[in-house]
RODO-2510 file (C-alpha; in nm, 4 decimals, decimal comma):
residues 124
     n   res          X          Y          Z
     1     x     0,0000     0,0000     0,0000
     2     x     0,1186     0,3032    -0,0756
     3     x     0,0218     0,6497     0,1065
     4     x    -0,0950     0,9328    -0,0612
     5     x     0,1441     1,1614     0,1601
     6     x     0,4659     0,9583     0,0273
     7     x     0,4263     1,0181    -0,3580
     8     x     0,7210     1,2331    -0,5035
     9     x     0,5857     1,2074    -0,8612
    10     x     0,3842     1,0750    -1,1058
    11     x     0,4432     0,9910    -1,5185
    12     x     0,2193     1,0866    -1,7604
    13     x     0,1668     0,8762    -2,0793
    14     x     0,4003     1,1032    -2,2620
    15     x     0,6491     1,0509    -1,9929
    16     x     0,6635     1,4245    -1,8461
    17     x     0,7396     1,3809    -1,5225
    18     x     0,4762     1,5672    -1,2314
    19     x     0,5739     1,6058    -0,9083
    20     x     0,3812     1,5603    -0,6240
    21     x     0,3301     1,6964    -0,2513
    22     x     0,5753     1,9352    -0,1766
    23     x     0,8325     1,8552    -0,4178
    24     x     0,9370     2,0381    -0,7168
    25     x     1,0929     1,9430    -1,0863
    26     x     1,3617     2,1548    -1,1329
    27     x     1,6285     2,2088    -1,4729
    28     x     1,9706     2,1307    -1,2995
    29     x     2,2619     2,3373    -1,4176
    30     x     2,5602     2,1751    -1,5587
    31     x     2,8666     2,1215    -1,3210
    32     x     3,1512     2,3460    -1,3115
    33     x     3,4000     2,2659    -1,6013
    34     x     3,6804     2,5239    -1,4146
    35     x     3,7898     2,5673    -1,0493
    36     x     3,7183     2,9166    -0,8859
    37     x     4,1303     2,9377    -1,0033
    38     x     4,0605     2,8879    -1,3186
    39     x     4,1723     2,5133    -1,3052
    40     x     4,0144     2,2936    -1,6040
    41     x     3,8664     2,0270    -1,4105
    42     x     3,7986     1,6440    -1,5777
    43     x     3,4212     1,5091    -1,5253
    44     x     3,4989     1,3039    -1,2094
    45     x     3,6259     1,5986    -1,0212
    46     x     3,3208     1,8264    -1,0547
    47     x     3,0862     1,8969    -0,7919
    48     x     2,7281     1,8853    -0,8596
    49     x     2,6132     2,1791    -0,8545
    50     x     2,2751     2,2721    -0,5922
    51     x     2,1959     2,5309    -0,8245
    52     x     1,8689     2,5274    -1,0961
    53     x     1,5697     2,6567    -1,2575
    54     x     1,2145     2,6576    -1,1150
    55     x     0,9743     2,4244    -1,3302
    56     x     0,7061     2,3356    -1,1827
    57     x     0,5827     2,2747    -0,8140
    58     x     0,3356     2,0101    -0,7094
    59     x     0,0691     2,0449    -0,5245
    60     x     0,1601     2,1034    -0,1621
    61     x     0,2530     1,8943     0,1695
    62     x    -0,0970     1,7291     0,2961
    63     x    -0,1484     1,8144     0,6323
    64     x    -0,2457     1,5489     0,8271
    65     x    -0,3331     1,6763     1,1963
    66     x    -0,4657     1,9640     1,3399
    67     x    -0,8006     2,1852     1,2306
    68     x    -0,6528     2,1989     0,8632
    69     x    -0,6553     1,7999     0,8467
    70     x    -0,7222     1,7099     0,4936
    71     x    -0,5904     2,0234     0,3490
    72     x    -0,2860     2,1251     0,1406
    73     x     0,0330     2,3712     0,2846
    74     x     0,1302     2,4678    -0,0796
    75     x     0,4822     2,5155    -0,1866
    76     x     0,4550     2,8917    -0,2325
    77     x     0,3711     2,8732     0,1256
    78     x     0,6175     2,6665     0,1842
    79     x     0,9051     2,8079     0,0343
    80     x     0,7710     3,1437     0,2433
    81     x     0,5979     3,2885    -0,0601
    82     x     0,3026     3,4776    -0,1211
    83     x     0,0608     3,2584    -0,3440
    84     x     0,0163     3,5303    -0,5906
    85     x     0,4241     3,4988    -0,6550
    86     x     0,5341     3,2203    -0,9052
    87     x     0,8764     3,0698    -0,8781
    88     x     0,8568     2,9048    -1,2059
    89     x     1,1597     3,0456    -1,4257
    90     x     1,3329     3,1406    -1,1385
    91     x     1,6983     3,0255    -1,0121
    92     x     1,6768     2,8191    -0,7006
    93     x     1,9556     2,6998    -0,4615
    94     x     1,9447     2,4050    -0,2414
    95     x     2,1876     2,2956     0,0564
    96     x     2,4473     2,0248     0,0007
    97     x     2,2554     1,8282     0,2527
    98     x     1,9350     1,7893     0,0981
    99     x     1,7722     1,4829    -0,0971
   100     x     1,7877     1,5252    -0,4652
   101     x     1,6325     1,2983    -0,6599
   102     x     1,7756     1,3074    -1,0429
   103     x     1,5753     1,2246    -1,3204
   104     x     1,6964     0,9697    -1,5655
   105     x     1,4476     1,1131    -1,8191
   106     x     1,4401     1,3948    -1,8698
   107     x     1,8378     1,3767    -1,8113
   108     x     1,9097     1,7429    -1,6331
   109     x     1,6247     1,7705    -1,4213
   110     x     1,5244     1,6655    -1,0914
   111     x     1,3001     1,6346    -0,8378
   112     x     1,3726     1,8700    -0,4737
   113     x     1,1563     1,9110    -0,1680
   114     x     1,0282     2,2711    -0,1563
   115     x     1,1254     2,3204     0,2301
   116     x     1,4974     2,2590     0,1011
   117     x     1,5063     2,5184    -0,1453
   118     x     1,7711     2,7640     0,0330
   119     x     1,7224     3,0872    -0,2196
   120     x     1,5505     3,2333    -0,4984
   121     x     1,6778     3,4516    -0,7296
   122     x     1,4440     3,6817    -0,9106
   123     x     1,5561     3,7860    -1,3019
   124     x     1,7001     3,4138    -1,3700
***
């Protein structure tokens, strides 16, 4: 049995990947070829970078106690967002800490809780 609460995504019959509950799909950028030094740096050296762009959130945590039982914390609210702003677009930064979940297909993307997303920069 699986609970609704523990989804991170779902596949469509095209094979876009949605996420669910408070996670969000986001475009990973590419790791750094150079050091800060300037060093040329071969694949196995670079660092993955916690660094991408804002695709699309799912629908929110479900909350599960309390008078709001049943109910949705969306991931504008969430990330400490107003609900009429909209991340998607924007670059977002996540700690070194935090469960990523890459994507196989699309390659590049990925799936992040929204509660780990560390900054948002507006004009990505």
């Amino acid at each position: 049995m699986l609970l609704a609460e523990d989804v991170l995504a779902f596949i469509d019959p095209d094979g876009t990947v949605h996420p669910e509950n408070d996670w969000v799909r986001v475009e990973v950028h590419e790791r750094e070829a150079e050091s800060a030094g300037g060093i040329h740096l071969v694949e196995r050296a670079r660092v993955r970078t916690r660094k991408g762009i804002f695709l699309e959130p799912g629908p929110g945590r479900l909350v599960l106690k309390g008078p709001l039982f049943g109910t949705r914390r969306t991931v504008s609210r969430i990330m400490g967002m107003e609900e009429s702003d909209d991340p998607v677009g924007k670059l977002v930064h996540w700690g070194r800490s935090e469960a990523v979940i890459h994507l196989s297909n699309p390659k590049g993307q990925a799936l992040v809780k929204a509660g780990d997303l560390l900054l948002i920069e507006e004009g990505a």
